[in-house]
N, CA, C and O atoms as CSV, one atom per row, in Angstrom:
chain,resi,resn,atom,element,x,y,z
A,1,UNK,N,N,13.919,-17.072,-26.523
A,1,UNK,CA,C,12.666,-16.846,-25.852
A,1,UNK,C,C,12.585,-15.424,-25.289
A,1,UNK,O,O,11.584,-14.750,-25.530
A,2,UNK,N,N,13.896,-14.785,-24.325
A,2,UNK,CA,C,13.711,-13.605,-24.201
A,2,UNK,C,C,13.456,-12.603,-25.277
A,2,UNK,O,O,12.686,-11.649,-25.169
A,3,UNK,N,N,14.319,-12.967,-26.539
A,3,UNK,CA,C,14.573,-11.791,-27.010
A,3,UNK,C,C,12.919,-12.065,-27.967
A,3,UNK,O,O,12.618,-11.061,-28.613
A,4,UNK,N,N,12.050,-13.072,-28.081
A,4,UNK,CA,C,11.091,-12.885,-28.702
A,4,UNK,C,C,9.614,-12.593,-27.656
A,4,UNK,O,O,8.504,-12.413,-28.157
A,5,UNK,N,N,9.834,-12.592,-26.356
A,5,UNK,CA,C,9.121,-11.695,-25.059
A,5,UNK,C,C,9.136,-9.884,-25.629
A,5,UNK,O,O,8.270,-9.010,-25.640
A,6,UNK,N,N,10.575,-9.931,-26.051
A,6,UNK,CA,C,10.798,-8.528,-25.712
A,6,UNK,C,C,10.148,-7.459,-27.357
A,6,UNK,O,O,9.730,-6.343,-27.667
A,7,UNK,N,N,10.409,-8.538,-27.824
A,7,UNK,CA,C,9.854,-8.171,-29.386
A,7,UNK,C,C,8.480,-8.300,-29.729
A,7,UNK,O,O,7.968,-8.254,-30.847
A,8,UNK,N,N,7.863,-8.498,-28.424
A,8,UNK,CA,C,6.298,-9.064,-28.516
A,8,UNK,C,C,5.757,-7.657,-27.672
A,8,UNK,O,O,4.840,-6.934,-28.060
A,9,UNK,N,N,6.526,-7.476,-26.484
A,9,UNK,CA,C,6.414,-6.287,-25.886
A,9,UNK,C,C,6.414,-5.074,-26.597
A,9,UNK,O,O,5.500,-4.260,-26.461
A,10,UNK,N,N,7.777,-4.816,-27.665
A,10,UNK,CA,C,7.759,-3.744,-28.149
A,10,UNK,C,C,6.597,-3.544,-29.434
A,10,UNK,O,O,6.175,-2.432,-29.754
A,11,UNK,N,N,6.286,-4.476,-29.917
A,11,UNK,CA,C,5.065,-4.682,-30.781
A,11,UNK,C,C,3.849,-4.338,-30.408
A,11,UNK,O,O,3.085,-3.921,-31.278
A,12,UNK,N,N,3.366,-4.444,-28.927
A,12,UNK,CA,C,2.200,-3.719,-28.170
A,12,UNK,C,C,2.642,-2.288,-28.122
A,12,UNK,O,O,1.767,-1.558,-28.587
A,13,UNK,N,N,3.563,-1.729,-27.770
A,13,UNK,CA,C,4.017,-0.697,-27.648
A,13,UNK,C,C,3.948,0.102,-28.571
A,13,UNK,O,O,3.418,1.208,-28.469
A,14,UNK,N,N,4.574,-0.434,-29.790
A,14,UNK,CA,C,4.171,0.265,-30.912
A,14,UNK,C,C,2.778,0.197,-31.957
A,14,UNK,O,O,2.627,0.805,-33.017
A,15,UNK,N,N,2.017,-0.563,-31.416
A,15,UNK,CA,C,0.782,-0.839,-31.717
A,15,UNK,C,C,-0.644,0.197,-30.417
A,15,UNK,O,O,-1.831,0.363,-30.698
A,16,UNK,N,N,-0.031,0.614,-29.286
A,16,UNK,CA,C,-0.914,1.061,-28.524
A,16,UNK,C,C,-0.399,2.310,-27.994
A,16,UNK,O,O,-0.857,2.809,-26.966
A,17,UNK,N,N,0.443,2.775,-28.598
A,17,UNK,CA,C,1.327,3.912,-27.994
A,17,UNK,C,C,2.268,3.743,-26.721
A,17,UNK,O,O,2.940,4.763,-26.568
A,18,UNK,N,N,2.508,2.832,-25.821
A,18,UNK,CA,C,2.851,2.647,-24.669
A,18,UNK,C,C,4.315,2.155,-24.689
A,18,UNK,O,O,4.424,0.931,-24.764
A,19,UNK,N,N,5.458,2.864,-24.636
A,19,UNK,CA,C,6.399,2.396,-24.616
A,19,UNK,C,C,6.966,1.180,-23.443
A,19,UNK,O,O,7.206,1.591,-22.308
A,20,UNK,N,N,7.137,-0.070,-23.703
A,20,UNK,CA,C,7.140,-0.502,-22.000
A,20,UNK,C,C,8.751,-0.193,-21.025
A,20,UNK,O,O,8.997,-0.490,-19.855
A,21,UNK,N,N,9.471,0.378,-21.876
A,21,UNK,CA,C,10.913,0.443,-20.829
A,21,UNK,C,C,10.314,1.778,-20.139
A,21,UNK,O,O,10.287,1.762,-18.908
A,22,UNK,N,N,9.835,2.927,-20.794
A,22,UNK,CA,C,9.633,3.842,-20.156
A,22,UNK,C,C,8.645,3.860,-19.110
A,22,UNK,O,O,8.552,4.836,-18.365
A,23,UNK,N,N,7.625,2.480,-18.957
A,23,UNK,CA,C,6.576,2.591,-18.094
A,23,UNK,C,C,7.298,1.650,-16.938
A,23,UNK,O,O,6.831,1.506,-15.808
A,24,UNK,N,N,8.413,1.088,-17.376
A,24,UNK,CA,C,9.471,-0.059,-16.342
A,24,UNK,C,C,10.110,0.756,-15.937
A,24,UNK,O,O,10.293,0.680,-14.722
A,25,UNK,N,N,10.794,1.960,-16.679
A,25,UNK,CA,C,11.323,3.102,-15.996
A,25,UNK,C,C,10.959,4.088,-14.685
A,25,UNK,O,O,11.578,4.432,-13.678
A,26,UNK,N,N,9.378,4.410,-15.335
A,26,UNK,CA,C,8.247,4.806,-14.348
A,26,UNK,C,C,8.306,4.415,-13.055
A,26,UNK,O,O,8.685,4.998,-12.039
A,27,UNK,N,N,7.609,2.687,-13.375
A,27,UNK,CA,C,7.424,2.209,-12.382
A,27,UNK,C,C,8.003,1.779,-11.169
A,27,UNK,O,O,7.427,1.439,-10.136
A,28,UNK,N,N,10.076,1.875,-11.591
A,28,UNK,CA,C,11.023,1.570,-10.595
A,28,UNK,C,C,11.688,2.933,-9.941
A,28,UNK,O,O,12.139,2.980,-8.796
A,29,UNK,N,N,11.663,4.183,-11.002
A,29,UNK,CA,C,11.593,5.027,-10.576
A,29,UNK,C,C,10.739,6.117,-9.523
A,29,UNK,O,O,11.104,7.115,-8.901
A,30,UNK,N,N,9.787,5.599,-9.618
A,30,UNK,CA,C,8.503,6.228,-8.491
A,30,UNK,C,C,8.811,5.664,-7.302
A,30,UNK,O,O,9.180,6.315,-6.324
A,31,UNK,N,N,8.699,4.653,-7.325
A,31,UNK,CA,C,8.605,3.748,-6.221
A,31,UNK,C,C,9.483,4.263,-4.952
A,31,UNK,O,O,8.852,4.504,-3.923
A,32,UNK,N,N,11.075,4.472,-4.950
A,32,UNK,CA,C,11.340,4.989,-4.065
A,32,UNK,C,C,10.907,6.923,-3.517
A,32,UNK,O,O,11.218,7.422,-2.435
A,33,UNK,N,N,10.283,7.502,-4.456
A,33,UNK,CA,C,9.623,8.333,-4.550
A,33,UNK,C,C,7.953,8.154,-3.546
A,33,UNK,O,O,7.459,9.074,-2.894
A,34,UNK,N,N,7.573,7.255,-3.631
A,34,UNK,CA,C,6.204,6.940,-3.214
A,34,UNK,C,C,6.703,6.347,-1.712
A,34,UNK,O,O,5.971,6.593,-0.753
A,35,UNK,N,N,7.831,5.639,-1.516
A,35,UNK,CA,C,8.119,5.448,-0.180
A,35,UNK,C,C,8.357,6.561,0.683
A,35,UNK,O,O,8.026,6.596,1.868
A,36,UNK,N,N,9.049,7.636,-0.060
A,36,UNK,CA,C,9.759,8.598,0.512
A,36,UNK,C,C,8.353,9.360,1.146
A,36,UNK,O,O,8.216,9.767,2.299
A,37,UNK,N,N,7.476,9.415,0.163
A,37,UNK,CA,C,6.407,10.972,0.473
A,37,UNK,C,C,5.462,9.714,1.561
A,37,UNK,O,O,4.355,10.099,1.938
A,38,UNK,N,N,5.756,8.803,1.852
A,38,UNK,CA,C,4.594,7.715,2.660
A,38,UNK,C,C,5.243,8.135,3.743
A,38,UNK,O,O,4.652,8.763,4.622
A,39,UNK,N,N,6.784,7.784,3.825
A,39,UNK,CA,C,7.496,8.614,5.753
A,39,UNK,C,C,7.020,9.754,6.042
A,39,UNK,O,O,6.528,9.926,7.157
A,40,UNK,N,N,7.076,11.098,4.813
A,40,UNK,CA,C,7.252,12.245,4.987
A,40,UNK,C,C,5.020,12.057,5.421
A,40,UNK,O,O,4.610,12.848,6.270
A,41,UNK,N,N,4.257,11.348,4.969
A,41,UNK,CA,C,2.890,11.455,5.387
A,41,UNK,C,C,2.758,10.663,6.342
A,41,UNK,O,O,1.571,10.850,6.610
A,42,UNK,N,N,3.325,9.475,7.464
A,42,UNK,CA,C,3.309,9.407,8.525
A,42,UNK,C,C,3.699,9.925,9.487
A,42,UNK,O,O,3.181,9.621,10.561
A,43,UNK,N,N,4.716,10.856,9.435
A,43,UNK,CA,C,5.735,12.085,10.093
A,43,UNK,C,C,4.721,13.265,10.573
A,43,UNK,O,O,4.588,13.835,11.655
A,44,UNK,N,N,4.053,13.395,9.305
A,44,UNK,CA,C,3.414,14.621,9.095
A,44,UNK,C,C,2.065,14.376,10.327
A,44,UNK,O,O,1.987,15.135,11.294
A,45,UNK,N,N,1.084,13.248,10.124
A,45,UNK,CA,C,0.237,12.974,10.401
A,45,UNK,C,C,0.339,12.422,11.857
A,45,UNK,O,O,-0.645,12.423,12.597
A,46,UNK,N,N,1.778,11.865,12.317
A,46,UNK,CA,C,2.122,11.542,13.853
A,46,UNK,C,C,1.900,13.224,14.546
A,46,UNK,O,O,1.110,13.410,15.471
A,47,UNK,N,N,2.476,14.015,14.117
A,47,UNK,CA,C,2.735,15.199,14.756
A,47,UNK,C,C,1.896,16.379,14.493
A,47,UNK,O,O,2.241,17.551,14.644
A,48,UNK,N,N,0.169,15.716,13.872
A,48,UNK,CA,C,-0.970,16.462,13.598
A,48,UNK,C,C,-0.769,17.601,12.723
A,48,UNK,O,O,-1.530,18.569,12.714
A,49,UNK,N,N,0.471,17.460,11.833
A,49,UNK,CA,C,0.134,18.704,10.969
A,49,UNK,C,C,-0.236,18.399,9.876
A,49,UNK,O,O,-0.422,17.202,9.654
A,50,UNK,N,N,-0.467,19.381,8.825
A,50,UNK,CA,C,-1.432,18.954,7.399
A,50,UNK,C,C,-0.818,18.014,6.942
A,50,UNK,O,O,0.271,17.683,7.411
A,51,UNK,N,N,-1.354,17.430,5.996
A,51,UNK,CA,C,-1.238,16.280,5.437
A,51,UNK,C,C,-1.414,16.084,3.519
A,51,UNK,O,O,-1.043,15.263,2.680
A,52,UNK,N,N,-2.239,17.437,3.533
A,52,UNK,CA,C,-2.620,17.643,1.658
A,52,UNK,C,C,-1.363,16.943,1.086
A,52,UNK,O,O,-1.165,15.787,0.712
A,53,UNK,N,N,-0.352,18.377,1.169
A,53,UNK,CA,C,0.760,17.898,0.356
A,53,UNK,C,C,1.584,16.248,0.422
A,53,UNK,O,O,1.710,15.618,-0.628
A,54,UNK,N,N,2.096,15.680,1.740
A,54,UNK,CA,C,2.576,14.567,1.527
A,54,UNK,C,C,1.712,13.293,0.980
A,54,UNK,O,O,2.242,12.292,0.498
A,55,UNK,N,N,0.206,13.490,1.136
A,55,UNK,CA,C,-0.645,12.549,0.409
A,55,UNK,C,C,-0.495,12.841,-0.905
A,55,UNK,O,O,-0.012,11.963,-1.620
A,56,UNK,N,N,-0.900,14.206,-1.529
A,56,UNK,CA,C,-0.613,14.161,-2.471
A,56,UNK,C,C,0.481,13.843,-3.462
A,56,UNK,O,O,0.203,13.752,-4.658
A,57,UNK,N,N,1.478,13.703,-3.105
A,57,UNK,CA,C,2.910,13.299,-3.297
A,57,UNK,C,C,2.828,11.856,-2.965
A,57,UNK,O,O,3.599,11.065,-3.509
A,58,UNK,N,N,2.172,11.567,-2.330
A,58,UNK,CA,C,2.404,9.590,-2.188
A,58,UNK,C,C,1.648,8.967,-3.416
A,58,UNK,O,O,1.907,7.942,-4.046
A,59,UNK,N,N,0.578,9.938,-3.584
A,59,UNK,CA,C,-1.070,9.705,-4.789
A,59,UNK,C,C,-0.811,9.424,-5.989
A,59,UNK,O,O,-1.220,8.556,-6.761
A,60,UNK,N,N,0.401,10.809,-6.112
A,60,UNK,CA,C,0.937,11.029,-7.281
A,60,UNK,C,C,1.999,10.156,-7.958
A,60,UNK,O,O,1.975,9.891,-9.159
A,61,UNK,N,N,3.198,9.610,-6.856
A,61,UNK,CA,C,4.329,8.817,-7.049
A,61,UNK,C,C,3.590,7.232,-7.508
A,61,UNK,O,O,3.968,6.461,-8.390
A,62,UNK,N,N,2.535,7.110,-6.652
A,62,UNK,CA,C,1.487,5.625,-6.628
A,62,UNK,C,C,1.274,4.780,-7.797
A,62,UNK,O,O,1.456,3.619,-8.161
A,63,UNK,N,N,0.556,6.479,-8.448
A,63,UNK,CA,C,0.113,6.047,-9.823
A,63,UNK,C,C,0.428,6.558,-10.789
A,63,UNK,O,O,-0.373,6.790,-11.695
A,64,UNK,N,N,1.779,6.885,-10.838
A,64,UNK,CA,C,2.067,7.861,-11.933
A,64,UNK,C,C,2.350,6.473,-13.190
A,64,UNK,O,O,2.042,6.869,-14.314
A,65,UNK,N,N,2.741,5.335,-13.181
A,65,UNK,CA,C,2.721,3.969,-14.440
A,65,UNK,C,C,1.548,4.228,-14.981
A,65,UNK,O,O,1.454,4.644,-16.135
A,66,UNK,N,N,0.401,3.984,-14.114
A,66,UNK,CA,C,-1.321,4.463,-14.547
A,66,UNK,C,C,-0.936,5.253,-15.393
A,66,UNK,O,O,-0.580,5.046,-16.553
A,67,UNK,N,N,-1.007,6.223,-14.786
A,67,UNK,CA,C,-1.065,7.681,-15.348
A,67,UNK,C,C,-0.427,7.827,-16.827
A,67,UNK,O,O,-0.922,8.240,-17.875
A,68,UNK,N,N,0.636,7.419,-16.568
A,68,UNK,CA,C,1.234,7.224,-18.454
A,68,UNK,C,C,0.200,6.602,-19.153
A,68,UNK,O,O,-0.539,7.147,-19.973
A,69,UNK,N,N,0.165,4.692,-18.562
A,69,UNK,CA,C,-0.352,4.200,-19.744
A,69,UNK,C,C,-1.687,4.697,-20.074
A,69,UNK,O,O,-1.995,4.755,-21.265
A,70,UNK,N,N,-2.743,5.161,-18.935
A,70,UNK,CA,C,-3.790,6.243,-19.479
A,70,UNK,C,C,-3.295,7.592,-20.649
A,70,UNK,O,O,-3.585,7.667,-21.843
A,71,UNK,N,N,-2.739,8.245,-20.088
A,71,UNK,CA,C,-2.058,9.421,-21.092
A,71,UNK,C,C,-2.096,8.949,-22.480
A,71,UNK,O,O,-2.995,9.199,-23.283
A,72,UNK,N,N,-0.615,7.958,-22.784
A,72,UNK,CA,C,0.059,7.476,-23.396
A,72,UNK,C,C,-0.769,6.637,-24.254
A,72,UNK,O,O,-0.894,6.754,-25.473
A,73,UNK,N,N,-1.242,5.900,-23.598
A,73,UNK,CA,C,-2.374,4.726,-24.780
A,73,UNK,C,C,-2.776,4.991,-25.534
A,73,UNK,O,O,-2.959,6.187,-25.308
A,74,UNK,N,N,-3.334,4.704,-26.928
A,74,UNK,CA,C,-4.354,4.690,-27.847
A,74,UNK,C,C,-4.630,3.699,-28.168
A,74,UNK,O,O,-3.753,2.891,-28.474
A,75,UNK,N,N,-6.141,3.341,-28.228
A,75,UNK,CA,C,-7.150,2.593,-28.056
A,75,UNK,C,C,-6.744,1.285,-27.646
A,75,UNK,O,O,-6.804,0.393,-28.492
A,76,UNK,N,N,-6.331,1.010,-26.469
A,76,UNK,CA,C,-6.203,0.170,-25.369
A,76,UNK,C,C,-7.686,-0.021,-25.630
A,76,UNK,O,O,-8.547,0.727,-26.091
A,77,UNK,N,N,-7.703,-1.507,-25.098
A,77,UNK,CA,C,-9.233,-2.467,-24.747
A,77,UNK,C,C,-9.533,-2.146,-23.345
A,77,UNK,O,O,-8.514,-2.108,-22.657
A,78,UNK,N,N,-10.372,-1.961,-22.861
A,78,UNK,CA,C,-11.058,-1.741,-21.635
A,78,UNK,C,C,-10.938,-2.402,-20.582
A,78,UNK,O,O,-11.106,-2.136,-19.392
A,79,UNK,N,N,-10.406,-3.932,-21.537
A,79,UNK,CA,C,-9.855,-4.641,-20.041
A,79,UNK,C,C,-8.299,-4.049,-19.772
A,79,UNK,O,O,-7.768,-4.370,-18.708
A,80,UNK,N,N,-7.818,-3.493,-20.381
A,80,UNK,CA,C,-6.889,-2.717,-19.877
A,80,UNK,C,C,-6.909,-1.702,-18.546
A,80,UNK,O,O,-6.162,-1.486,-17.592
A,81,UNK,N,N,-8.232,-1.192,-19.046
A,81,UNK,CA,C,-8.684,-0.269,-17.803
A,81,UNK,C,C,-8.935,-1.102,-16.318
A,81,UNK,O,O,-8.859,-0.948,-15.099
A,82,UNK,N,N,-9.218,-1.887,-17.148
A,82,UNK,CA,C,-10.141,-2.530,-15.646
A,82,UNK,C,C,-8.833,-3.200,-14.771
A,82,UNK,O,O,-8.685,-3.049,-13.558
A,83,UNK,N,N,-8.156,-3.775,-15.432
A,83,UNK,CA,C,-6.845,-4.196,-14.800
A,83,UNK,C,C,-5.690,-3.044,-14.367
A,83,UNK,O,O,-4.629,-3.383,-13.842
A,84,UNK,N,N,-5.879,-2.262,-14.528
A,84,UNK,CA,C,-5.075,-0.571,-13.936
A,84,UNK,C,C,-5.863,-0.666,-12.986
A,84,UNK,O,O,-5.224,-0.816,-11.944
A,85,UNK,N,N,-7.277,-0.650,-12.775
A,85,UNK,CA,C,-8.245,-0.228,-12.185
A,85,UNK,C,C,-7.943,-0.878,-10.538
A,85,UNK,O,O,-7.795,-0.331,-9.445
A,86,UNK,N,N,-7.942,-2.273,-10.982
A,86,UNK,CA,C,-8.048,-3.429,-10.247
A,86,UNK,C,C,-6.698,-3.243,-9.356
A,86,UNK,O,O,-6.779,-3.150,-8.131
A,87,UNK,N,N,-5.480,-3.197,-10.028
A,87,UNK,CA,C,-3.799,-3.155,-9.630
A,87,UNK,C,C,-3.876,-1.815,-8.682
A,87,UNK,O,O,-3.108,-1.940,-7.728
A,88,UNK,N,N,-4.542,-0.650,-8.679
A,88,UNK,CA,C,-4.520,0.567,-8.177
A,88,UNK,C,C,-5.091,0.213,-6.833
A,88,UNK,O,O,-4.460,0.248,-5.778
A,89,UNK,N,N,-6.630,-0.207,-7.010
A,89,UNK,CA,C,-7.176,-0.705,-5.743
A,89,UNK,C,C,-6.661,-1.432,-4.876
A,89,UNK,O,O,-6.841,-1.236,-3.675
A,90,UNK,N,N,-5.680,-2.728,-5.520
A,90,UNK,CA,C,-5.357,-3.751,-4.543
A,90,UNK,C,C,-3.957,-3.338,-4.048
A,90,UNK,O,O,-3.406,-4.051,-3.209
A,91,UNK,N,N,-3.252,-2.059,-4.586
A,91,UNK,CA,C,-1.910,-1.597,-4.050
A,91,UNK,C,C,-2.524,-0.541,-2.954
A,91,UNK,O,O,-2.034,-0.669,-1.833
A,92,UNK,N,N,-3.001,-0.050,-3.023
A,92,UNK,CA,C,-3.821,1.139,-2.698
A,92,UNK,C,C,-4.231,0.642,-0.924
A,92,UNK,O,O,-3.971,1.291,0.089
A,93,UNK,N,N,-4.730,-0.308,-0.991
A,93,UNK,CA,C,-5.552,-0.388,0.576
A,93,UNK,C,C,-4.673,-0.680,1.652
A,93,UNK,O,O,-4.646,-0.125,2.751
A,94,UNK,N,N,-3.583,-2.082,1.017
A,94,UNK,CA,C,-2.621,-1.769,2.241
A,94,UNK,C,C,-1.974,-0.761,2.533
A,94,UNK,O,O,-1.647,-0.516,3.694
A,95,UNK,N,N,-1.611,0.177,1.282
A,95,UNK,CA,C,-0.717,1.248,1.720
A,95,UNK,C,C,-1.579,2.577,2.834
A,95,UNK,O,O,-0.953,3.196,3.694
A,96,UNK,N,N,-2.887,2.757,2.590
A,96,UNK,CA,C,-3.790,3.421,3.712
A,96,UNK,C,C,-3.787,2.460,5.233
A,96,UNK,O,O,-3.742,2.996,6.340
A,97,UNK,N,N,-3.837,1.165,5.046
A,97,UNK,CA,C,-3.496,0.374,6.259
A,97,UNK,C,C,-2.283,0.717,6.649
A,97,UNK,O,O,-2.181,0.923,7.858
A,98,UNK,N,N,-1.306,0.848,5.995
A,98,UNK,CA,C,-0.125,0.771,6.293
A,98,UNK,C,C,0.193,2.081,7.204
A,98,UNK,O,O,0.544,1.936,8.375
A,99,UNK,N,N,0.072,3.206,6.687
A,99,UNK,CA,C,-0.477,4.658,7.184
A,99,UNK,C,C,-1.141,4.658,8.301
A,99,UNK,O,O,-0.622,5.088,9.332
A,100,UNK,N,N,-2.474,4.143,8.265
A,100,UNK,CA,C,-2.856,4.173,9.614
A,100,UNK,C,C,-2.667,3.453,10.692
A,100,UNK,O,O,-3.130,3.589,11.825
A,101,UNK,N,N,-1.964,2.692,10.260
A,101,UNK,CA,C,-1.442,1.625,11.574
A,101,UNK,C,C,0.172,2.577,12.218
A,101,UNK,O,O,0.543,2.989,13.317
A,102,UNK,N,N,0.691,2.579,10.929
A,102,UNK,CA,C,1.874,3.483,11.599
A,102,UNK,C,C,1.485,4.679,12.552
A,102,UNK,O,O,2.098,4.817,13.610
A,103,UNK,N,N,0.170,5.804,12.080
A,103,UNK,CA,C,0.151,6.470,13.079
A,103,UNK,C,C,-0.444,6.278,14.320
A,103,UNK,O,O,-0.324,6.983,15.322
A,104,UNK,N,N,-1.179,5.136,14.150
A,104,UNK,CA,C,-2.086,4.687,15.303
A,104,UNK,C,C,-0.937,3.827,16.427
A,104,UNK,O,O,-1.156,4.061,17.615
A,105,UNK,N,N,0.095,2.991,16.162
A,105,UNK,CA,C,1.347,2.741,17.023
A,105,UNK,C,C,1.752,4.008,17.708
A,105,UNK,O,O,1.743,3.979,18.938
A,106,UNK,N,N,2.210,5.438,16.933
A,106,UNK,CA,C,2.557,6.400,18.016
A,106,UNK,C,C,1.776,7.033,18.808
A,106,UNK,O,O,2.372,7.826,19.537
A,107,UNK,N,N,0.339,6.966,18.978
A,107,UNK,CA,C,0.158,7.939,19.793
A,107,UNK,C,C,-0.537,6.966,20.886
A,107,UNK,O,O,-0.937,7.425,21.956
């Protein structure tokens, strides 16, 4: 059963351009990346200084899986999009909650 999951996987992959170890790679690899630049943008934002760069670095680490399988894809179905779309939004709001609650506790 696994090994015919995994052969079903690599069959999209090679059917849509999207390799999936490298987007599993991505996605476990960012992650402590996207935690890191979220301290370094509550740090930043407790102690009123700019903020561009560590957002941008949280933005970037967030969605960089997106970002491949956009890149990377060819002719993906649209519900593809819409489900990136959807996964971005619903990761997305707690982590701005998350942010502003942290800086709103220090001051």
């Amino acid at each position: 059963m696994w090994s015919e999951l995994l052969e079903w996987l690599g069959g999209l992959g090679r059917e849509y351009g999207v390799d999936p170890l490298v987007y599993a790679i991505l996605y476990v690899g960012s992650a402590p990346l996207f935690f890191g630049s979220l301290a370094w943008l509550i740090r930043r934002a407790r102690r009123r200084q700019h903020m561009l760069l560590p957002g941008a670095s949280a933005a970037l680490f967030f969605s960089l899986p997106t970002l491949y399988v956009i890149v990377a894809g060819r002719g993906l179905p649209w519900l593809v999009y819409a489900i990136l779309a959807a996964f971005a939004a619903v990761g997305a709001v707690p982590a701005i909650r998350r942010v502003r609650d942290a800086v709103r506790l220090r001051r």
